[in-house]
VEXDREN-2710 file (C-alpha; in Angstrom, 1 decimal):
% VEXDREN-2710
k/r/px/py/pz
1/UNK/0.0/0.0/0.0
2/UNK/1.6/3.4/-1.1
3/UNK/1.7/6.8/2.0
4/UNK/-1.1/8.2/0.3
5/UNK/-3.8/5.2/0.7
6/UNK/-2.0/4.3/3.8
7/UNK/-2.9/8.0/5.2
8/UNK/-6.4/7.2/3.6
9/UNK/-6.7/4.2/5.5
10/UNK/-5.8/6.1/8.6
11/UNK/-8.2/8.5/8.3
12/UNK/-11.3/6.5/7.5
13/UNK/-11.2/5.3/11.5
14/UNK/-11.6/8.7/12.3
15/UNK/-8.2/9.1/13.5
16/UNK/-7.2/12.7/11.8
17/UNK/-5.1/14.5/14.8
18/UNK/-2.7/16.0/12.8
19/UNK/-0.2/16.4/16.0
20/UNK/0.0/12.6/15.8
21/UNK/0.7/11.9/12.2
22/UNK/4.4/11.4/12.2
23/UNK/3.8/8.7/15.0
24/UNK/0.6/7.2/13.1
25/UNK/2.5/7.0/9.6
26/UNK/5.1/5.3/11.5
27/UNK/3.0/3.0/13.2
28/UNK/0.8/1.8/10.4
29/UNK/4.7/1.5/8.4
30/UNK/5.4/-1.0/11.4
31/UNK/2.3/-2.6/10.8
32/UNK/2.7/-3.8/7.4
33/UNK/6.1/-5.1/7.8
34/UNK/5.5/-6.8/11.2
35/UNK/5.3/-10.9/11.0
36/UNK/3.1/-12.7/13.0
37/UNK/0.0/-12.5/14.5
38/UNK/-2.2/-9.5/15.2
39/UNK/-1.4/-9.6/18.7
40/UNK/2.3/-9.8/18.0
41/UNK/2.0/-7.0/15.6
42/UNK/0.2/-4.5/18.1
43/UNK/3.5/-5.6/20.5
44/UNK/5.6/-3.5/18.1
45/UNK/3.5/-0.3/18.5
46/UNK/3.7/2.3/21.4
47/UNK/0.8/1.7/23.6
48/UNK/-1.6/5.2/22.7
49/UNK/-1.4/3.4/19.3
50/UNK/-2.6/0.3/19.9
51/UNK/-6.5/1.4/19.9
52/UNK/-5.8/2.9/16.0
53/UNK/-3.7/-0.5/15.4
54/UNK/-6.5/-2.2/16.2
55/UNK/-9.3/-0.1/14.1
56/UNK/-6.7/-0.3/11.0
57/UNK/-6.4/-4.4/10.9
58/UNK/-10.4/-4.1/11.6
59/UNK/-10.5/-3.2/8.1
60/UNK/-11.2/-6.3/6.3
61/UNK/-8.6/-4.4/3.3
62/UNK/-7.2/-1.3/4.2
63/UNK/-6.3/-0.5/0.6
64/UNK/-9.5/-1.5/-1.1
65/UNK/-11.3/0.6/2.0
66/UNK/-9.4/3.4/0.6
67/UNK/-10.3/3.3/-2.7
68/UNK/-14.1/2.7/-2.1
69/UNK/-14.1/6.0/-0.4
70/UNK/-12.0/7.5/-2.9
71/UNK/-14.5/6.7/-5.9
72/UNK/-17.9/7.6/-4.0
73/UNK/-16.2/10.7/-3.8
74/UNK/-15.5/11.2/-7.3
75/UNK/-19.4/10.5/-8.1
76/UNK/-20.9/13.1/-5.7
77/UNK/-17.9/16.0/-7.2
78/UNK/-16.0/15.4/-4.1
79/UNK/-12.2/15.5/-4.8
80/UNK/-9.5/14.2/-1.4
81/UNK/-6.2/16.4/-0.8
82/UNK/-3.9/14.8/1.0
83/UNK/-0.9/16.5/2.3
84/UNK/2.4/16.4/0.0
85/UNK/-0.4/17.0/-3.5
86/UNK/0.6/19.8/-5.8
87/UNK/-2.6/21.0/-5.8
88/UNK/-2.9/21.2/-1.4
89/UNK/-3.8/24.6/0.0
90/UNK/-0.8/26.0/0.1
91/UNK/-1.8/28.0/3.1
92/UNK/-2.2/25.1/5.2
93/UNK/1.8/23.8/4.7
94/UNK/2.9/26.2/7.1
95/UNK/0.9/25.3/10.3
96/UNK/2.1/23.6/13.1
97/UNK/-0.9/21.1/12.7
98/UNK/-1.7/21.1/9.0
99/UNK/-4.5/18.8/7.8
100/UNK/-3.0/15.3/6.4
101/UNK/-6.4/15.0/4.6
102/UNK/-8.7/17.7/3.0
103/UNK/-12.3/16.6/1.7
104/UNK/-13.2/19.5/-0.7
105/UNK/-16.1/20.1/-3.1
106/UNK/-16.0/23.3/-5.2
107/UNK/-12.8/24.8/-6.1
108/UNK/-9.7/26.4/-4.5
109/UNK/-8.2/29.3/-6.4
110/UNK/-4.8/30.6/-6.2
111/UNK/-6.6/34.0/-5.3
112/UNK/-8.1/32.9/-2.6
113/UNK/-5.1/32.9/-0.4
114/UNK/-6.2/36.8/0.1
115/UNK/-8.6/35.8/2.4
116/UNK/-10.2/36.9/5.8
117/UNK/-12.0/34.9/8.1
118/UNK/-15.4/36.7/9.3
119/UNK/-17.0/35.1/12.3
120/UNK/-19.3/35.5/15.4
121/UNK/-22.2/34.0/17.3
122/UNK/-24.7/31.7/16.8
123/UNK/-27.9/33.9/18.0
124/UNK/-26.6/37.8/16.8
125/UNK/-28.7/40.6/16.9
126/UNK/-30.4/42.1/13.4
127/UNK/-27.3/44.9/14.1
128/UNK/-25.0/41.7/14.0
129/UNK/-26.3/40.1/11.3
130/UNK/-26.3/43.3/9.3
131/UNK/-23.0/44.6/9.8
132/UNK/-21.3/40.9/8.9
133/UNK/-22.9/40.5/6.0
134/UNK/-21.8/44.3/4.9
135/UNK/-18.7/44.1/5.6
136/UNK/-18.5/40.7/4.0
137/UNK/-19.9/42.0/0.9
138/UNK/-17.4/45.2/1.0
139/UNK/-14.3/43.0/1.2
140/UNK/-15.4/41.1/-1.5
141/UNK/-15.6/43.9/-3.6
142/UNK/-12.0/44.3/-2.8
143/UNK/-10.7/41.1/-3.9
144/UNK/-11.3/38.9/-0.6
145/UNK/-12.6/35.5/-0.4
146/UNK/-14.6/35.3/3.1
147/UNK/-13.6/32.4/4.7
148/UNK/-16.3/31.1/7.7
149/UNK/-17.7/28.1/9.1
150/UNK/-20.8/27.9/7.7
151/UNK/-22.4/27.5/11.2
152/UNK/-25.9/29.6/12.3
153/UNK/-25.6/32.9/13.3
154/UNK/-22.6/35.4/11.7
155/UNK/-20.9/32.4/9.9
156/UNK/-23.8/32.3/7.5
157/UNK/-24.2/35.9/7.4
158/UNK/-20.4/36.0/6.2
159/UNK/-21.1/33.8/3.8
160/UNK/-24.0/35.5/2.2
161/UNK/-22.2/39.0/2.4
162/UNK/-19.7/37.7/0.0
163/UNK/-22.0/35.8/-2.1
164/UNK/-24.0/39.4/-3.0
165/UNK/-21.3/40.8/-4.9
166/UNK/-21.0/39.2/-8.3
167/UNK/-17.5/38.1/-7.6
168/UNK/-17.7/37.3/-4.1
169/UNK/-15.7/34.0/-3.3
170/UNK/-16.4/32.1/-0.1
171/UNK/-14.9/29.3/1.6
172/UNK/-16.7/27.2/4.4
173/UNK/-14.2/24.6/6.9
174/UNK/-16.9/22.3/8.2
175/UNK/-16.8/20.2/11.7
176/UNK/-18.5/17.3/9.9
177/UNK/-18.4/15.2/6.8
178/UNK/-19.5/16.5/3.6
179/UNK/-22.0/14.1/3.4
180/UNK/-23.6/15.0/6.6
181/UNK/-23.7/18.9/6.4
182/UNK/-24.6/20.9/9.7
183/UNK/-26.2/22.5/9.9
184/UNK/-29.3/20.9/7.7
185/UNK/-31.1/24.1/7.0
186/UNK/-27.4/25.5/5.2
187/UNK/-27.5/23.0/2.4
188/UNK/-29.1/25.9/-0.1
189/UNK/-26.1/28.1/1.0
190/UNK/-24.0/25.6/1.2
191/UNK/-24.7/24.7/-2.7
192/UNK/-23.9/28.1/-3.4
193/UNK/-20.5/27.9/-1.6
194/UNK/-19.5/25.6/-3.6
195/UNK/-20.9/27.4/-6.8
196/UNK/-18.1/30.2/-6.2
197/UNK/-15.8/29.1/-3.5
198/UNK/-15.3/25.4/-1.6
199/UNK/-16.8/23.6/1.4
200/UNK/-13.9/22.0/3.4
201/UNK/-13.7/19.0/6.0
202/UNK/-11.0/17.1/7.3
203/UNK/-13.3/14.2/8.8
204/UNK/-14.5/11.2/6.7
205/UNK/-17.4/11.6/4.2
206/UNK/-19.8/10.6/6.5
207/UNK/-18.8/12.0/9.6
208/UNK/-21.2/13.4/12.3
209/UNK/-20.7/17.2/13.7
210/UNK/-19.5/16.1/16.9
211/UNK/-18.7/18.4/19.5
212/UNK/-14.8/17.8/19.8
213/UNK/-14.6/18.3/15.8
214/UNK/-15.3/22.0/16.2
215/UNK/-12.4/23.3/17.8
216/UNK/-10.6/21.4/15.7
217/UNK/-11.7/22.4/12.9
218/UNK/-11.0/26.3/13.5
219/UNK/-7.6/26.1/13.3
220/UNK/-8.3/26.1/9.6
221/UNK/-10.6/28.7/9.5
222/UNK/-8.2/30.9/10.6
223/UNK/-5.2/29.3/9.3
224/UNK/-7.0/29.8/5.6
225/UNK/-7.2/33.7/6.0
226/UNK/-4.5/36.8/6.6
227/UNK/-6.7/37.9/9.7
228/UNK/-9.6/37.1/11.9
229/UNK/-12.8/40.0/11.8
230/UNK/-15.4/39.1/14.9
231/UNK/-18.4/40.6/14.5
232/UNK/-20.7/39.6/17.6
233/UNK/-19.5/37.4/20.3
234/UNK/-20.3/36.4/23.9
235/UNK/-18.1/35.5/26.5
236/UNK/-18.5/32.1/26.1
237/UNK/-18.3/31.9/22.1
238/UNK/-16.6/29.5/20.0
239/UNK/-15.0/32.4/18.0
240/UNK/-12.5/32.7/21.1
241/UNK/-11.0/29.3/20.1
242/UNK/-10.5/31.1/16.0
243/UNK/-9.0/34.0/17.7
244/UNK/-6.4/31.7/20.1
245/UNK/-5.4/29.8/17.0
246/UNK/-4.9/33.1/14.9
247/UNK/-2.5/34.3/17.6
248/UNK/-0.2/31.3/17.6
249/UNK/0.1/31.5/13.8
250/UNK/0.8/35.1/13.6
251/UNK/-2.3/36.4/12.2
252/UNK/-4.2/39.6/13.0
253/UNK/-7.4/40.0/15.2
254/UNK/-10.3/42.3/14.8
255/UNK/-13.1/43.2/16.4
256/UNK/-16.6/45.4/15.9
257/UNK/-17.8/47.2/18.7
258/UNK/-21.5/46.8/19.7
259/UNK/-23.9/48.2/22.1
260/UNK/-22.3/48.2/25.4
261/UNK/-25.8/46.2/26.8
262/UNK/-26.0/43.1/24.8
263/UNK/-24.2/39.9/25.7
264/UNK/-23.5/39.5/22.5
265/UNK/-21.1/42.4/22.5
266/UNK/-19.6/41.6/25.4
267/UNK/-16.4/39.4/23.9
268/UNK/-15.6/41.6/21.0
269/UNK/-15.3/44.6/23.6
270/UNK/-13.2/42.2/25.7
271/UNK/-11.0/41.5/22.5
272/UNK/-10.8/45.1/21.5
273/UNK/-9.6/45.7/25.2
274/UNK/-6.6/43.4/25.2
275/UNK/-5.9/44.4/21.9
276/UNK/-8.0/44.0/19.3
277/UNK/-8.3/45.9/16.3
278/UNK/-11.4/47.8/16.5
279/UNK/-13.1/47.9/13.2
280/UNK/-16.0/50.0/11.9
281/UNK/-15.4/49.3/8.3
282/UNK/-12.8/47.2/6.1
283/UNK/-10.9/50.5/5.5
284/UNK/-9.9/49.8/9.4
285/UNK/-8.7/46.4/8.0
286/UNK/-6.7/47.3/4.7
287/UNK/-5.1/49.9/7.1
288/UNK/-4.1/47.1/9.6
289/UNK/-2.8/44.9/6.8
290/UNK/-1.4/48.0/4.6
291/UNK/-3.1/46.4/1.9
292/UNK/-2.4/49.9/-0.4
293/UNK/-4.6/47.9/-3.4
294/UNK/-7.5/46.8/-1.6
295/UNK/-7.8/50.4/-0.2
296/UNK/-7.2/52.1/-3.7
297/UNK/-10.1/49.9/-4.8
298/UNK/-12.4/50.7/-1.7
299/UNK/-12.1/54.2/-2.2
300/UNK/-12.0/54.3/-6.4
301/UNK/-15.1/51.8/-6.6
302/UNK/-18.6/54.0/-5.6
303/UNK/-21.0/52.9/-2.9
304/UNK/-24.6/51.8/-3.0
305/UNK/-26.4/54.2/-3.1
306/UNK/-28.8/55.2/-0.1
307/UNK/-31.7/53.9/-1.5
308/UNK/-30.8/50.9/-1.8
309/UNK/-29.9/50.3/1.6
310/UNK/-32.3/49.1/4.5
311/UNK/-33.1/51.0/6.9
312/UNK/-35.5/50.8/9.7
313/UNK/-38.2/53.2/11.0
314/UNK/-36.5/54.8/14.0
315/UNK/-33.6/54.6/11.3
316/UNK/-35.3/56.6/8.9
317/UNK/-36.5/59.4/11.6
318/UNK/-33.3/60.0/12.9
319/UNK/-31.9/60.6/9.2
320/UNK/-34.6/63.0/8.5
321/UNK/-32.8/65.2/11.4
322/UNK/-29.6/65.5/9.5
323/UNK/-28.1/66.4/6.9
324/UNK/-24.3/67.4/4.5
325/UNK/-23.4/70.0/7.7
326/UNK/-22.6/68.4/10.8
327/UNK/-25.1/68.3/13.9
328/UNK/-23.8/67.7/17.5
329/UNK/-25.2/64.9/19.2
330/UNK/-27.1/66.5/22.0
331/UNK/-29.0/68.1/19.5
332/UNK/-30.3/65.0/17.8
333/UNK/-31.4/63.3/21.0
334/UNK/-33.6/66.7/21.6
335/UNK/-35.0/66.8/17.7
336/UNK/-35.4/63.0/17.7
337/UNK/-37.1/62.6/21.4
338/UNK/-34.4/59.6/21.9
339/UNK/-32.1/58.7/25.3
340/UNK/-28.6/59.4/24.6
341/UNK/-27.5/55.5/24.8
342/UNK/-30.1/54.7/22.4
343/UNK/-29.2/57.5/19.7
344/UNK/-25.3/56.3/20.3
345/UNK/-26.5/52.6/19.3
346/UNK/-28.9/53.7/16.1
347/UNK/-25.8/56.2/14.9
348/UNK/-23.3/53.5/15.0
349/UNK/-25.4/51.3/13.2
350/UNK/-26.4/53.9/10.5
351/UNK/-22.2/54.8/10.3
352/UNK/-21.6/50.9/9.7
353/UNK/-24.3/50.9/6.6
354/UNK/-22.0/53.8/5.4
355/UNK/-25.4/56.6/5.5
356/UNK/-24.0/59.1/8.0
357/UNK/-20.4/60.0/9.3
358/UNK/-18.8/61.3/12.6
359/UNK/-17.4/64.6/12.6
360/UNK/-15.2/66.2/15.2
361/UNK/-16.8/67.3/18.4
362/UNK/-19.0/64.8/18.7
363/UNK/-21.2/65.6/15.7
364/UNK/-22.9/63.7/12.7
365/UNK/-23.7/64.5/8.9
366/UNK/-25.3/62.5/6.6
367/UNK/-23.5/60.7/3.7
END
């Protein structure tokens, strides 16, 4: 059996710890050219091995295992990477636990190394949802592939940000098989993905989204991008485990600031606090990565217009108070009849859809 259906054969007991994979291709090496019985086979392996040993001769023929998969693959558009392919993200070579195995359906660009990850919660608020799909959409416009998770919440927001601009790219890094998509109700977005981007999974076809593949599974998410953008996180959110992983490998965090009374603010403002870059548009970004052409591009390529931006009610009232000269803030919370924390939270949400600007002094104008 050659490395590359020996590493298939590997992975198809659900053994894909990267960390381990030295030891593993050693082990299974030591397998093959071990005499004997089973028993006196597993005697040669190190003990934490023993349990994959043991799953590995389960397979009635490792090799023809590996090439079953391998073809039902092929019929569903599915291609395998494995590590050491010409063709393997090159973005993943570099990390201190690359994937030995990719699943991927769709297609991988060499453009789509200029990427940023945009993630967040699973329950956001409409302010969250709005401002991820946004900014999505803007980076797109400048040449970014969104890269996400394809999870509820921001993930899919992302992912539909990028998808809005006729170019957009988008990639997803699933914590389950490709053949068993989480979650369910993504598969429509999911078959767009892969229309202009890739879905990703290091775990077998049919593997189920279990909890421990999650964490996992982030590394890549921000290990495919130049920079991590958080758009609405609790305390407790999964995002922190992207944002740990984009430290150790060098890579950029930022962070949108919310109203200071949702929950779901509460972990961006604690990563803007140790150091975060705070971000109220991808302008903030392109300055953090001196990306000179993606900010030549923002700024030469026009905005929506207006109209053709959403806006609520309370939105639209407060817009009918200003206009091109700028208005101080106490001002609008007297012409608008609206509590000073609430007008802060409806201008900074009307500032992220790009219809009015701060100006010195504490004063707004409309764009």
């Amino acid at each position: 059996m050659d490395e590359r259906q020996s590493l298939l054969a590997l992975h198809l007991t659900g053994v894909v710890g990267p960390r381990r994979l030295v030891s593993l291709k050693g082990a299974f090496a030591r397998l093959e050219a071990a005499f004997g019985s089973t028993e006196d086979r597993l005697a040669y392996l190190p003990n934490w091995t023993t349990s994959v040993a043991r799953k590995v001769l389960s397979l009635k023929d490792p090799e023809a295992s590996a090439q079953r998969e391998l073809e039902r693959a092929g019929e569903l558009g599915i291609r395998c990477l494995v590590e050491g392919d010409a063709d393997f993200p090159g973005v993943f070579r570099d990390l201190f636990d690359p994937p030995f195995v990719l699943w991927m359906k769709g297609h991988y660009l060499p453009e789509d190394e200029r990427a940023l990850a945009v993630i967040g919660c699973r329950q956001p608020t409409a302010y969250g949802k709005d401002l991820a799909a946004r900014l999505a959409q803007d980076l797109a416009r400048c040449g970014y592939t969104v890269v996400s998770g394809l999870a509820r919440g921001i993930d899919s927001c992302a992912h539909q940000g990028a998808l809005r601009h006729p170019q957009g790219r988008t990639l997803a890094f699933l914590g389950s098989g490709l053949l068993n998509l989480y979650p369910p109700e993504n598969r429509k977005l999911a078959d767009r993905v892969v229309e202009r981007g890739a879905l990703f999974s290091e775990y077998p076809l049919d593997a189920k989204p279990l909890a421990l593949h999650f964490p996992q599974r982030n590394r890549l998410i921000s290990g495919a991008a130049k920079g991590v953008l958080v758009v609405e996180a609790n305390q407790n959110s999964g995002s922190f485990i992207t944002v740990d992983h984009a430290v150790d490998q060098g890579k950029p965090v930022f962070a949108v600031p919310g109203p200071i009374h949702h929950h779901q603010s509460e972990g961006t403002h604690s990563l803007i606090q140790q150091g975060a870059r705070l971000v109220v548009g991808v302008q903030d970004i392109f300055d953090e990565l001196n990306d000179k052409r993606a900010e030549r591009h923002w700024r030469a390529e026009p905005r929506p217009a207006p109209e053709a931006v959403e806006v609520t009610e309370e939105e639209k009232m407060l817009l009918a108070h200003l206009d091109s000269d700028p208005r101080h803030v106490d001002a609008l919370s007297r012409l608008a009849g609206l509590p000073s924390r609430r007008l802060n939270e409806i201008l900074l949400v009307l500032e992220m859809k790009g219809l009015v600007e701060q100006a010195p002094g504490h004063c707004f104008l409309k764009l």
